[in-house]
C-alpha positions, 0 to 999 in steps of 0.5 A: 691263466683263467682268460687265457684257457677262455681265449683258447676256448673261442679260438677252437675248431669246431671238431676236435683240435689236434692236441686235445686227449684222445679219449674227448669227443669229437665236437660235431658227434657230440652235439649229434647226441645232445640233440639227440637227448630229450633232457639236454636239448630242452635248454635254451637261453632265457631273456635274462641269460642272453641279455647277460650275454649280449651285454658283455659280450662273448669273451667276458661271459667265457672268461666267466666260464673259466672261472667256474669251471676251473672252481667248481668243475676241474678239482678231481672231488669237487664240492657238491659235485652233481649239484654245484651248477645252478640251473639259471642266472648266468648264460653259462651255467644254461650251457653248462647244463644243455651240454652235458659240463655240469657235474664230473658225471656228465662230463664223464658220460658226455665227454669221456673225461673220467671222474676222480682227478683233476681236469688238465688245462687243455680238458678244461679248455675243451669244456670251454670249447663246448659251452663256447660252441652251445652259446654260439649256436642259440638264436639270441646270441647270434642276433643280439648287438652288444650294447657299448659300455659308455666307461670302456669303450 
């Protein structure tokens, strides 16, 4: 289930898909905002995170996002919940931070998803949605080529 809401989450419109709860923003008017904020608009891949990034490709890193979100994000009280997203070393925690998907505070401020019950699987693939949309949108990501894995490919 993990890779398939990261597949939903790349797949997704740029504005709001039908289906997605009302109460969720519109994708455009959200990044508006975001721009908007002194605080969110300052992060920005470092060269470790859009290496990562360029490494393994969008997909996987996403498929990485699922999982955090579903650990540290989608429980009702997660633990340490406003503290729990490292600031760095990973390309989506960056994300998680510039979009306001890293705390259920944020998300509840940012997104209007409420705090105190669990995420549902189309809510937190919307959260996917957002840091899939961030990560497309920073210039490393955009020009860096994949570099082909010689055991896989």
């Amino acid at each position: 289930m993990v890779f398939s809401i990261a597949r939903l989450a790349a797949d997704v419109e740029p504005r709001r898909p039908s289906g997605y709860p009302a109460g969720m923003r519109d994708l455009d008017d959200l990044f508006a905002g975001l721009a908007r904020s002194r605080f969110r608009r300052r992060f920005a891949l470092g060269r470790r995170e859009a290496d990562y990034l360029a490494q393994r490709g969008l997909d996987a890193v996403l498929a990485h996002g699922a999982e955090f979100v579903a650990d540290r994000l989608a429980p009702a009280r997660p633990a340490n919940d406003g503290r729990q997203t490292p600031w760095r070393n990973h390309p989506i925690f960056v994300a998680q931070h510039a979009t306001g998907t890293c705390c259920r505070t944020c998300l509840a401020r940012w997104h209007r998803i409420p705090a105190e019950r669990a995420l549902s699987a189309r809510e937190q693939a919307y959260v996917l949605a957002v840091i899939a949309r961030w990560l497309r949108g920073q210039p490393e990501a955009a020009t860096a080529p994949r570099q082909p894995d010689l055991f896989r490919d």
